[in-house]
C-alpha positions in Angstrom: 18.0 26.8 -8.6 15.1 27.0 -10.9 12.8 27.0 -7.5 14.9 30.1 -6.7 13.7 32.0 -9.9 9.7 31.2 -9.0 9.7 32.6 -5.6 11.4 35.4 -7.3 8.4 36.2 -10.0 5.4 35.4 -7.7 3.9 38.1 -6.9 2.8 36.4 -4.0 4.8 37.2 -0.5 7.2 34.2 0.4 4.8 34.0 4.1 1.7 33.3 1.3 3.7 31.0 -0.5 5.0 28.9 2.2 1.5 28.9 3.5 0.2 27.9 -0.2 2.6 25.1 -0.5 1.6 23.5 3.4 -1.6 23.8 2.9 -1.4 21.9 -0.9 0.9 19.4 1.3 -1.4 18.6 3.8 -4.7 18.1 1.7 -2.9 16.1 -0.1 -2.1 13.9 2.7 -5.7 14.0 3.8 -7.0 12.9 0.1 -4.5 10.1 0.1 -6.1 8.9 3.5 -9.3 8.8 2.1 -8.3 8.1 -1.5 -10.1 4.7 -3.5 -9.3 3.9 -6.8 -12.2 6.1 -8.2 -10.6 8.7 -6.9 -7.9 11.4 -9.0 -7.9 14.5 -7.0 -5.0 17.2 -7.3 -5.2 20.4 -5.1 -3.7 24.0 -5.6 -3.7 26.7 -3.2 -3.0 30.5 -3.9 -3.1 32.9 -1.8 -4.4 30.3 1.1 -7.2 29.6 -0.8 -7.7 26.2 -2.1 -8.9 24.7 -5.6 -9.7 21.0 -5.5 -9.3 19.9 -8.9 -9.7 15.8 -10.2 -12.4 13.2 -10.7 -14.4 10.9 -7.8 -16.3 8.2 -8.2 -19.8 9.1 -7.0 -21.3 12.0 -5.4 -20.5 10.6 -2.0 -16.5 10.6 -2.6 -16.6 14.2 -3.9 -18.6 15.2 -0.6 -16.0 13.4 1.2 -13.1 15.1 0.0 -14.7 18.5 0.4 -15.5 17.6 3.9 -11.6 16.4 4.7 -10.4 19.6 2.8 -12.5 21.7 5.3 
């Protein structure tokens, strides 16, 4: 239940949290397809937009990830 207490003090609509939490879901996915070992890269959404947070490798794997993300 303590999932139950969240959605109740976001101020966030439940529509913009849903939204937040597929969106954080499926970059993840798309990070993990890419992923190498250089790569640490966490997401957050809120309010559908999205903060890429983490450490890469080179300049190239953080270009990558961006571009995946888009």
């Amino acid at each position: 239940m303590a999932g139950a207490g969240l959605v109740a003090t976001d101020r966030r609509s439940s529509g913009a949290q849903l939204d937040d939490q597929g969106i954080e879901l499926r970059g993840a996915a798309r990070i993990r397809e890419i992923a190498n070992d250089d790569m640490n890269v966490t997401l957050v959404s809120f309010n559908r937009q999205v903060l890429m947070v983490g450490t890469v490798g080179s300049e190239a794997d953080k270009r990558r990830a961006e571009e995946v993300l888009r």
